[in-house]
C-alpha positions as CSV (number, residue, x, y, z in Angstrom):
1,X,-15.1,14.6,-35.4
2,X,-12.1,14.6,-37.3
3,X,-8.8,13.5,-35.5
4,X,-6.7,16.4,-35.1
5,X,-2.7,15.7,-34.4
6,X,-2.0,18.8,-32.8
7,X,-4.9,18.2,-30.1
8,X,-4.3,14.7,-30.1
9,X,-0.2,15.0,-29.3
10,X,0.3,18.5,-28.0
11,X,3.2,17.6,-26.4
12,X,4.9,17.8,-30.1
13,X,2.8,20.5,-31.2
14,X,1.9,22.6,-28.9
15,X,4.9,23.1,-26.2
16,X,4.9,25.9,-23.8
17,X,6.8,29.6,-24.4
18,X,9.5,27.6,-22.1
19,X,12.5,25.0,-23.2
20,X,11.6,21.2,-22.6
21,X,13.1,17.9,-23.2
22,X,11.1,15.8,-25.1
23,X,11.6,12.1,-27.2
24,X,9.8,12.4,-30.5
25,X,8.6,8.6,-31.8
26,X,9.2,7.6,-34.7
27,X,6.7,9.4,-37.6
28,X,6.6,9.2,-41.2
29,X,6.0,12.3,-44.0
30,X,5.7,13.7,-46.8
31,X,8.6,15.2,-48.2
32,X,10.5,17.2,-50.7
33,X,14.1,18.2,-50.9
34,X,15.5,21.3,-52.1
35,X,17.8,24.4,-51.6
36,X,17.6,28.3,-51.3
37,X,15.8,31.3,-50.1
38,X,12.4,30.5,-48.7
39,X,11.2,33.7,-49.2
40,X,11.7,34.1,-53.1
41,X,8.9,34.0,-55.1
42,X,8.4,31.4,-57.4
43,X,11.1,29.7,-55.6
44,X,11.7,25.9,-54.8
45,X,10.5,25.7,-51.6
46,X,7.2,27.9,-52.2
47,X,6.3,25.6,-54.9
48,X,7.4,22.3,-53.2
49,X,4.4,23.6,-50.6
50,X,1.6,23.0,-53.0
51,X,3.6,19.6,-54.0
52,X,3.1,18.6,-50.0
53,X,-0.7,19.6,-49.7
54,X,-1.5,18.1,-53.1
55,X,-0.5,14.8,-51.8
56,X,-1.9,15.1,-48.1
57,X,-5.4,16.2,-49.6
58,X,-5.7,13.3,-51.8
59,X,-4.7,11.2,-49.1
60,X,-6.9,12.6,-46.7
61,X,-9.8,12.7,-49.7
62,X,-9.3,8.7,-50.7
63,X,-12.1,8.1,-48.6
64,X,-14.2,8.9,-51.5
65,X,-12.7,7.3,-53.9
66,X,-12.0,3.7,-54.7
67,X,-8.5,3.5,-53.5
68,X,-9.4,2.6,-50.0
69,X,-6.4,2.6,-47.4
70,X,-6.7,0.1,-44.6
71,X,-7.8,1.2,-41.3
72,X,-8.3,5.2,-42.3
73,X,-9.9,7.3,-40.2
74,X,-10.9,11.0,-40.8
75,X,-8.3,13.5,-39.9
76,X,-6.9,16.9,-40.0
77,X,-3.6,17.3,-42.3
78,X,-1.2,18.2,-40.0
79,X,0.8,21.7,-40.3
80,X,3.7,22.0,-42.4
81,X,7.0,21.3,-41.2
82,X,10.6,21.7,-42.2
83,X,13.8,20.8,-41.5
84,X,16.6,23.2,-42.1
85,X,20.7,23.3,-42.1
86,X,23.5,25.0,-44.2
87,X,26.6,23.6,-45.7
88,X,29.8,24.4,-43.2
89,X,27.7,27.2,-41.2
90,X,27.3,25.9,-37.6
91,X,24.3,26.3,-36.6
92,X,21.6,28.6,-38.6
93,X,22.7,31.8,-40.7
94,X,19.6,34.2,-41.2
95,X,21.3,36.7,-43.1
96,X,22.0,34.3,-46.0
97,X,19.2,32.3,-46.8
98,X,20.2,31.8,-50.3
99,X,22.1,29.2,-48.5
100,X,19.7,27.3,-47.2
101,X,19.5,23.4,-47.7
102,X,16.0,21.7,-46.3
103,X,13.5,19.4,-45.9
104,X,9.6,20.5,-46.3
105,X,7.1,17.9,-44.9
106,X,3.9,17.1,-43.6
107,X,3.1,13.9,-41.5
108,X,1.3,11.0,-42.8
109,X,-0.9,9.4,-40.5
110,X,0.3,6.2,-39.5
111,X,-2.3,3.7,-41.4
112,X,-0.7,5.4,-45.2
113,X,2.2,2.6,-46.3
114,X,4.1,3.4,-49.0
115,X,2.2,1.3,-51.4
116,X,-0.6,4.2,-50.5
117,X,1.8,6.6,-50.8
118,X,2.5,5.3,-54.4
119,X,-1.1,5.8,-55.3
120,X,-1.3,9.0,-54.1
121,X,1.1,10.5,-56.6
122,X,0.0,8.6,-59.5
123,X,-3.4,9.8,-58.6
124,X,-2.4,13.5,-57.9
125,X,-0.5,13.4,-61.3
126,X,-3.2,12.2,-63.2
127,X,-6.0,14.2,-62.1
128,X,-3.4,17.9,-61.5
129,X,-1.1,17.2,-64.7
130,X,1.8,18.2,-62.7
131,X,5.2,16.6,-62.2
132,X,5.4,15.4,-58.4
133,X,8.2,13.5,-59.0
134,X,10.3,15.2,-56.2
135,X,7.9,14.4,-53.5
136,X,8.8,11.4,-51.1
137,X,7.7,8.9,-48.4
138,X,10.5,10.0,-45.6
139,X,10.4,7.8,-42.0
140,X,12.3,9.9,-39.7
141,X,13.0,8.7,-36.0
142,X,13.6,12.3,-34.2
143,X,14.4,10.9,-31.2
144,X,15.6,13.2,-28.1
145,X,15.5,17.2,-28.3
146,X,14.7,20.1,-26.9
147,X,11.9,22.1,-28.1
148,X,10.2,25.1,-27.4
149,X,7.6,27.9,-28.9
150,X,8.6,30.8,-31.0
151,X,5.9,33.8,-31.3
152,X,7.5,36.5,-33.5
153,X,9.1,36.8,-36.9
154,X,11.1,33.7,-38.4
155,X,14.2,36.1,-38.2
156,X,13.7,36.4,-34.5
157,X,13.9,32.5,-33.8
158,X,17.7,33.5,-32.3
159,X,16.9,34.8,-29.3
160,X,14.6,31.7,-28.2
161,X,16.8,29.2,-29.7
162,X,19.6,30.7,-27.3
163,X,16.7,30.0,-25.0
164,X,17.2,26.7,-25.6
165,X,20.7,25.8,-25.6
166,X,21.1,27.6,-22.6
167,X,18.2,25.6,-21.2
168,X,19.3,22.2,-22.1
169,X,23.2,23.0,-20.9
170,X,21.6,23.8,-17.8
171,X,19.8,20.6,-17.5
172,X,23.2,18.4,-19.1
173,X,22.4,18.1,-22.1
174,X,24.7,18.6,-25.4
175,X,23.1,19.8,-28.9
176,X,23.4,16.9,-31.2
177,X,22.9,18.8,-34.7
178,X,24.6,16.3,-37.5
179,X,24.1,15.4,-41.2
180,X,21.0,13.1,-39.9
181,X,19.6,14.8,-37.4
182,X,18.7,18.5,-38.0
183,X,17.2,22.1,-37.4
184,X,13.5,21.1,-36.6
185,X,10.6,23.6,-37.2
186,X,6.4,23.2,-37.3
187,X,4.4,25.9,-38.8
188,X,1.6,26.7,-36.6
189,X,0.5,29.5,-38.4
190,X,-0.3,30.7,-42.3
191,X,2.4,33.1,-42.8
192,X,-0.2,34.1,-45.7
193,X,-2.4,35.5,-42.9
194,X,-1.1,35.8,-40.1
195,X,1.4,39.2,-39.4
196,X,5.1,38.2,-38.5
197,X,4.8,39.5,-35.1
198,X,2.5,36.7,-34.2
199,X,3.1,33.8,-35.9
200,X,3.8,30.6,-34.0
201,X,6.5,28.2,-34.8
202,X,7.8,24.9,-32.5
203,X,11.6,25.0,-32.8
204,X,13.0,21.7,-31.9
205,X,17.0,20.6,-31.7
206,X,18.6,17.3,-31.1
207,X,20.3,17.0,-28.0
208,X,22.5,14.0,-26.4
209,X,22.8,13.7,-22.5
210,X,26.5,14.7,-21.4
């Protein structure tokens, strides 16, 4: 059976409808950088999506190929991801999401180096004739948050990130949002499919102890 990440490490992907502290190791992803509404069509970020899965499905599909990557194993691509912020706005602004600045990724297993990596676009290049030039290999070491799951519309995530940061006061802690370390969120479900009111998001924020 297929190693599945999300059953594997559910304390990162599948965290209660309740705040929780959590330290986040060290992961590596795929990655591609970019700016503006999420929702418009045609948009950056919609098309930097299919930039992310190309990669992760020839990674996951090198197994049949002759580019063989040293101690793979058979897995499930992990869900999208993104991290979010917004130049001088503290916090998250959902009524202007023109102004959105983020990060869209999807984790690597940990066996993929960079020199794999490397392969992988050429090879997705070659055989999609498509520019993937914007994607990256990003390591990012997350560290200590607070995390928690969000079942509703994306434009609802206010009410439980107040959740949250009332949670982790309570427990004496201090958000720790900065240039580096940002506005975490994990797609659990295919906003393609699934209706607004029941979609399921993680929502994770940096946090310092006081």
């Amino acid at each position: 059976m297929a190693f599945d990440f999300k059953k594997e490490y559910k304390e990162f992907y599948l965290p209660k409808r309740k705040p929780a502290i959590v330290t986040v190791p060290p992961m590596n992803y795929i990655a591609v950088r970019g700016q503006g509404n999420p929702n418009a069509e045609g948009g950056a970020y919609k098309k930097s999506i299919g930039y992310l899965y190309a990669i992760a499905f020839t990674i996951k599909m090198s197994k049949k190929g002759n580019h063989q990557i040293d101690g793979y194993f058979d897995y499930v691509v992990p869900p999208l991801e993104g991290f979010w912020w917004q130049d001088g706005v503290q916090g998250i602004d959902y009524v202007h999401k023109e102004m959105f600045q983020w990060i869209s990724v999807i984790r690597l297993p940990d066996f993929v180096t960079k020199e794999d990596f490397g392969w992988a676009v050429e090879e997705a290049t070659k055989k999609k004739k498509t520019d993937f030039s914007k994607v990256e290999f990003m390591a990012y070491d997350e560290g200590l948050c607070v995390q928690c799951m969000h079942i509703g519309a994306y434009d609802d995530e206010p009410a439980t990130v107040a959740q949250m940061h009332a949670f982790l006061e309570q427990e004496g802690y201090a958000l720790d949002i900065s240039d580096t370390r940002l506005h975490h969120e994990i797609y659990l479900s295919d906003a393609r499919r699934v209706p607004p009111e029941n979609r399921k998001t993680v929502i994770r924020h940096p946090i310092k102890k006081v």
